[in-house]
Wavefront OBJ file of the C-alpha trace (Angstrom):
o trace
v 130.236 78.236 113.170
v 130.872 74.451 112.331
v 130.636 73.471 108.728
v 127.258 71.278 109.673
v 125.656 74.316 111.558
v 126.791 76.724 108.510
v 125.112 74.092 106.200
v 121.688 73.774 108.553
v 121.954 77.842 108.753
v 122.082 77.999 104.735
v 119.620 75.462 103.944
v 116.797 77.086 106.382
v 117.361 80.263 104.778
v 117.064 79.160 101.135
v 113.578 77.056 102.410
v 112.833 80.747 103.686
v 113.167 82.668 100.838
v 111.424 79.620 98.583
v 108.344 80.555 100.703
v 108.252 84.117 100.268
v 106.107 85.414 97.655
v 106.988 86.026 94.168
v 107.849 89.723 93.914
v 104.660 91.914 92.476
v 106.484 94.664 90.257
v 104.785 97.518 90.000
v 103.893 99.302 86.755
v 102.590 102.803 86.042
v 99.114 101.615 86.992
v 99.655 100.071 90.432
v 102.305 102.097 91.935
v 101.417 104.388 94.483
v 100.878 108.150 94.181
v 101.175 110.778 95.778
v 99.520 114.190 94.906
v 99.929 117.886 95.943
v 96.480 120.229 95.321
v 97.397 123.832 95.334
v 93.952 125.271 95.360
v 93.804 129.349 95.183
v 90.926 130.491 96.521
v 89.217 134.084 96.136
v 90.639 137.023 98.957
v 89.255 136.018 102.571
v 87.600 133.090 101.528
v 90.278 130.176 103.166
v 88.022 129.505 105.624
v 84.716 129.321 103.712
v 86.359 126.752 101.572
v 88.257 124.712 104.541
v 84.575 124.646 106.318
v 83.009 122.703 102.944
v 86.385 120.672 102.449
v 86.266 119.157 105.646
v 82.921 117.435 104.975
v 85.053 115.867 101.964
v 87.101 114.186 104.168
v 85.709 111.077 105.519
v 83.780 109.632 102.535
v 87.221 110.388 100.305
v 88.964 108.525 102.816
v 86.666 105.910 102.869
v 87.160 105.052 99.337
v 88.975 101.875 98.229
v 92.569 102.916 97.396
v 92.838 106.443 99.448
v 96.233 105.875 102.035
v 96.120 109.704 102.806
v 93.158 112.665 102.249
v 93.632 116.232 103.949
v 94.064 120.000 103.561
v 96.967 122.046 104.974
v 98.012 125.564 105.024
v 100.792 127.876 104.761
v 103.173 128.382 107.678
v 105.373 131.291 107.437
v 109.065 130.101 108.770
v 111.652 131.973 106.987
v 113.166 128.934 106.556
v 115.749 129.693 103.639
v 114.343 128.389 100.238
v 110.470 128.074 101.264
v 108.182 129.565 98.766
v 106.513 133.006 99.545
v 103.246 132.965 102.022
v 100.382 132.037 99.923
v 97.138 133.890 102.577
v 94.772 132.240 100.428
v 95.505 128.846 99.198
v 95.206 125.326 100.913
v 97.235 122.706 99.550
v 95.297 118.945 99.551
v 98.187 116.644 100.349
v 96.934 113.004 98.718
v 98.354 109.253 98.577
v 96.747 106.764 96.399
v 97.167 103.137 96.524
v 97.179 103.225 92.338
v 97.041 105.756 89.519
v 92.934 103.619 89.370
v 92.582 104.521 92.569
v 93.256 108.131 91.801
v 91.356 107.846 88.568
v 88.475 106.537 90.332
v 88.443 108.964 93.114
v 87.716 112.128 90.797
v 84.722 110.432 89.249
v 82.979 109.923 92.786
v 79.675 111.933 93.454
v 80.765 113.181 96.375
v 83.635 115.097 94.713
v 81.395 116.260 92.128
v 78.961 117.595 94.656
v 81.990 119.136 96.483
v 83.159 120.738 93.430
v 79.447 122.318 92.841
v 79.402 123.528 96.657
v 83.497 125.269 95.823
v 83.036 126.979 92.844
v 82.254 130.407 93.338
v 85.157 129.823 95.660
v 87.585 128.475 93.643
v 90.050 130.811 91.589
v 92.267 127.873 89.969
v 93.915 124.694 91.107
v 97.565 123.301 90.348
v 97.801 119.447 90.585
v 101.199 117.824 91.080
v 100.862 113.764 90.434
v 104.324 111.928 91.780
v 105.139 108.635 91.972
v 108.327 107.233 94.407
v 111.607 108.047 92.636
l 1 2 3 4 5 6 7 8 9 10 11 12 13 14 15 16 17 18 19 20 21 22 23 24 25 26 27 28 29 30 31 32 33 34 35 36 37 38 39 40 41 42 43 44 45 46 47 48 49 50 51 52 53 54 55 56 57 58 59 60 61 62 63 64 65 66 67 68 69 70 71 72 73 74 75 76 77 78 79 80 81 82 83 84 85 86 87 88 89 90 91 92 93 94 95 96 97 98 99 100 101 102 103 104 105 106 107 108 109 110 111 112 113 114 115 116 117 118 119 120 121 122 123 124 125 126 127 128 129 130 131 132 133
């Protein structure tokens, strides 16, 4: 490259970068999260409680902040270090736009009216709250 092109070239891309936006660091309150739900549910009852968590779904992923809302369940792989098969727990695999977000997702009346509907269902729940390392 000539020294004119290689000057054209360098100028363009420091107008570029001029333009971009300045950088938005995030802090502890607008970083996104991510959250793992192990809920343990009484013998047998998996199903009962996947049948009234599904009509959770769509107004929890409706809210303002939600990136990512649903249940999964064990699969049994013998895949060396996988935990043991857990017959009667679904795990609630989240991401939250902000820790707010999050916040402001357990205060909703829907949850609370889920949590009314789950509770003689329910043995005990294990939250895991992450943000990117």
């Amino acid at each position: 490259m000539e020294r004119a092109e290689h000057g054209a070239w360098r100028h363009l891309v420091e107008c570029s970068i001029r333009r971009l936006p300045q950088a938005n660091y995030p802090t502890k309150e607008n970083v996104m999260i991510h959250v793992i739900a192990a809920i343990e549910v009484k013998p047998g009852q998996r199903e009962a409680f996947l049948t009234e968590f599904r009509k959770l779904i769509a107004p929890v992923r409706a809210e303002a902040g939600c990136i990512e809302y649903g249940p999964a369940v064990d699969l049994p792989t013998n895949i060396p270090g996988q935990i043991p098969f857990r017959k009667d727990v679904v795990t609630i695999v989240e991401k939250w736009k902000s820790l707010d977000a999050l916040r402001a997702h357990l205060t909703e009346p829907h949850m609370n009216q889920y949590r009314d509907r789950v509770k003689d269902i329910v043995v005990g729940v294990q939250l895991q709250i992450l943000e990117p390392g």
